[in-house]
C-alpha positions as CSV (number, residue, x, y, z in Angstrom):
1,X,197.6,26.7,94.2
2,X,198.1,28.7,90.7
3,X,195.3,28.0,88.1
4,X,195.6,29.2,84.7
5,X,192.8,28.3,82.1
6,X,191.5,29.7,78.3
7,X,188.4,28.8,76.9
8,X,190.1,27.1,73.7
9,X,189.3,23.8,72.1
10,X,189.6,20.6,74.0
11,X,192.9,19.2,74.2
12,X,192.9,15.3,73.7
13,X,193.8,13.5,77.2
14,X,196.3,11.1,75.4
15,X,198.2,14.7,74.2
16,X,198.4,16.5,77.8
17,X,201.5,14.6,78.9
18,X,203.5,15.3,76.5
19,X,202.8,18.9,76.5
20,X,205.1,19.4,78.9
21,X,207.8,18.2,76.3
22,X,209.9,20.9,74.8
23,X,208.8,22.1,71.1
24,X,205.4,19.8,71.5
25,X,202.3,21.7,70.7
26,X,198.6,21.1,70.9
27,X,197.6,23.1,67.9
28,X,198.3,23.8,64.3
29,X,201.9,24.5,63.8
30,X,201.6,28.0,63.9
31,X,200.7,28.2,67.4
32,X,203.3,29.3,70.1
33,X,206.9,27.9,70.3
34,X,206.5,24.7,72.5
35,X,208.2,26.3,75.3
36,X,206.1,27.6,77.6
37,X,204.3,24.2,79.5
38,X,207.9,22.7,79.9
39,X,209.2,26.1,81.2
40,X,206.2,25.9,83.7
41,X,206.5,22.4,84.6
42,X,210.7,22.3,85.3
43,X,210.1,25.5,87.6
44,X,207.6,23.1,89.2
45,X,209.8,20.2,89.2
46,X,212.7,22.3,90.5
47,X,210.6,23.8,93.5
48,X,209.1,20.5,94.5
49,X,205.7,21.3,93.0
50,X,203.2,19.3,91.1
51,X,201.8,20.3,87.5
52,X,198.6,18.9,86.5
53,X,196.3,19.8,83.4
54,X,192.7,19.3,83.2
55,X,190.9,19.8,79.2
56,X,187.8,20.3,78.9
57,X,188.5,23.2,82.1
58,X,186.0,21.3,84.9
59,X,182.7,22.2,84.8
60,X,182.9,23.5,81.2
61,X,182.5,21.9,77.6
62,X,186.1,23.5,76.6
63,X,189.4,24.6,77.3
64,X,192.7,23.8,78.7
65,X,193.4,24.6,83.0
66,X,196.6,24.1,84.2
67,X,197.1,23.9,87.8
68,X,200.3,24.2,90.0
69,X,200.6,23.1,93.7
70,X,202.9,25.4,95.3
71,X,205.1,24.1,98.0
72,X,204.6,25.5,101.5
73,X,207.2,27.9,102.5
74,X,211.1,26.5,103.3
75,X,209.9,23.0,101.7
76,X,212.2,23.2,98.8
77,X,216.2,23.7,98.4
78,X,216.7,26.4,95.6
């Protein structure tokens, strides 16, 4: 498993899904393109993984942790 996680504010559970969407942000509009949680979650898709997203960061009062479930070796055709 990868975990990524930032200590930011608390992303509204209703909003995570579509942060995978291209071009759809969390933020003000002058924060980051859009890209980069649909980037993460098609190489996911594409390798057979699983992308999930946890805000607040468990345990904590805020933040964002994004979590990938790597496929064992020789599971997915690339």
């Amino acid at each position: 498993m990868l975990s990524v996680a930032n200590a930011g504010p608390v992303i509204p559970p209703e909003t995570l899904p579509g942060l995978t969407t291209r071009f759809e942000r969390a933020g003000s509009q002058n924060d980051g393109s859009g890209l980069g949680l649909a980037i993460v979650a098609a190489i996911a898709d594409r390798i057979g993984s699983r992308l999930d997203m946890a805000s607040p960061r468990p345990g904590t009062p805020d933040g964002l942790e994004v979590r990938v479930q790597l496929p064992t070796a020789g599971a997915a055709e690339v």
